[in-house]
N, C-alpha and C positions, 0 to 999 in steps of 0.2 A: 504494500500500500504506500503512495506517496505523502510524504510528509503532509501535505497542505491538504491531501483528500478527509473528507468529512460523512464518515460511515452513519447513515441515517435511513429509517424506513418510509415508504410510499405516504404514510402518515403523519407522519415527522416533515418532508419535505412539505405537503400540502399545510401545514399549520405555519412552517416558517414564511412560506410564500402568501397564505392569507395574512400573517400579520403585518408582513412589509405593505400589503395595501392597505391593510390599516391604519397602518403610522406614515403614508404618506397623501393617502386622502382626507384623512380623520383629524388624526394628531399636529399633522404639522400644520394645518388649517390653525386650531385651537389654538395654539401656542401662540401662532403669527397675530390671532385678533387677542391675543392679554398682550403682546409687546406692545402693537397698535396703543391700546389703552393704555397701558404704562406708559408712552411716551408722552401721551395726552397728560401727565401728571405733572410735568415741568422738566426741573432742574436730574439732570439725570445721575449726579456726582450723589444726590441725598434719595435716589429710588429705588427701594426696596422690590418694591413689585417688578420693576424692569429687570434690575439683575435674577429674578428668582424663575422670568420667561427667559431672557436669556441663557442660563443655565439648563432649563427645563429643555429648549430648542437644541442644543447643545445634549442633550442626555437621546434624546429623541432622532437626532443627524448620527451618531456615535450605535444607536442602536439598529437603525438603517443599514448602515455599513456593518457592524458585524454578520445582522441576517443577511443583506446582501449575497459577502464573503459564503458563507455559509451555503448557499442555497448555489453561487458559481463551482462550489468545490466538493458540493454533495454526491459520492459515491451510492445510490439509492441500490439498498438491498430487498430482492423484490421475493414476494414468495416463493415462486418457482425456482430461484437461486436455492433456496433451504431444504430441506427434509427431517425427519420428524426423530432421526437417530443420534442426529449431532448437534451440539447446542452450536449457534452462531448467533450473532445479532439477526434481532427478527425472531429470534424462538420466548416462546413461553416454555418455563421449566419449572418443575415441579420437584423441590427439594426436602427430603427428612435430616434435620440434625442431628448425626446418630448418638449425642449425648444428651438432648432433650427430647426426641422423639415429635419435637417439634417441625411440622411442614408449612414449607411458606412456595410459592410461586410466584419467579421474576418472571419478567420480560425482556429480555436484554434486548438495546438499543444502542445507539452510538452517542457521546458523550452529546452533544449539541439535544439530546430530546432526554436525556436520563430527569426523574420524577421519581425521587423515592417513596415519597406519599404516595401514589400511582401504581406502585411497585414495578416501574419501569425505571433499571440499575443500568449503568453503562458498561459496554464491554472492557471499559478502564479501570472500573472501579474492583478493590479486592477482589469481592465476588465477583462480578461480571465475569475477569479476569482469570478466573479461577475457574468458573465452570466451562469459559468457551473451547471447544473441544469435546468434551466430555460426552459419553455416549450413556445411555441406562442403563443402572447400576455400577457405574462408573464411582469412586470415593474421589472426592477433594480435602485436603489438606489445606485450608486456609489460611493465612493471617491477614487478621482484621484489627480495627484498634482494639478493640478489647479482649487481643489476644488468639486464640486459633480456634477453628471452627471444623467438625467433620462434618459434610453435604455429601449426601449422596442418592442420585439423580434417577430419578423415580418416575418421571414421564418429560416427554419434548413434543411442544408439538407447535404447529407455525400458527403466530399470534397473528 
């Protein structure tokens, strides 16, 4: 994989590509009419409200360009690229802890769409990292921050 490429799903790309016309039909609209009015305020050396759109428009142009980047350099991992044996980004897995007996099921994605709330973890991360590979019943050996974790991989199947 080439440094700059950006491993992301068919749903992953469509969310970055919705929000870029978000943020440049929407947002950059919004912002432009509070400087508008901040500037209607006077002296611009003592305007709070100007500097807080200016900043805002600035967070907004900075996040354009990242998704931009993102969406010219996205490697889009499609289902028919996967199958249901091997974990890659793109699979749902379904993991037991074999010292809690506890089962959890990622989603592995690519870092630009990882969502742990979501339980979509990136191929980057520990786990991600750790199961990609892995076939069922397959054992991982983890380290995580709180130390080392045994997963072992109990179903695959394309999310």
């Amino acid at each position: 994989m080439a440094g700059n490429e950006v491993l992301i799903t068919e749903e992953g790309l469509e969310k970055i590509e919705s929000e870029i016309e978000y943020l440049k039909t929407v947002r950059r609209k919004e912002v432009a009419e509070r400087i508008k009015v901040a500037l209607g305020y006077g002296d611009l050396s003592e305007n709070s409200e100007y500097d807080e759109a200016k900043n805002e428009q600035a967070q907004v142009e900075e996040r354009i360009a990242k998704l931009e980047y993102m969406a010219r350099n996205a490697k889009v991992v499609k289902g028919n690229d996967l199958n249901d044996q091997i974990v890659n980004v793109g699979s749902a897995v379904t993991v037991v802890d074999e010292d809690t007996q506890e089962e959890d099921t990622y989603y592995i994605v690519g870092s630009a769409e990882a969502d742990p709330l979501e339980g979509k973890i990136s191929n980057e991360s520990p786990i991600g990292a750790g199961l990609m590979g892995m076939g069922i019943g397959d054992v991982a050996d983890i380290d995580v921050p709180q130390g080392k974790v045994r997963l072992k991989v109990l179903k695959i199947s394309i999310a």
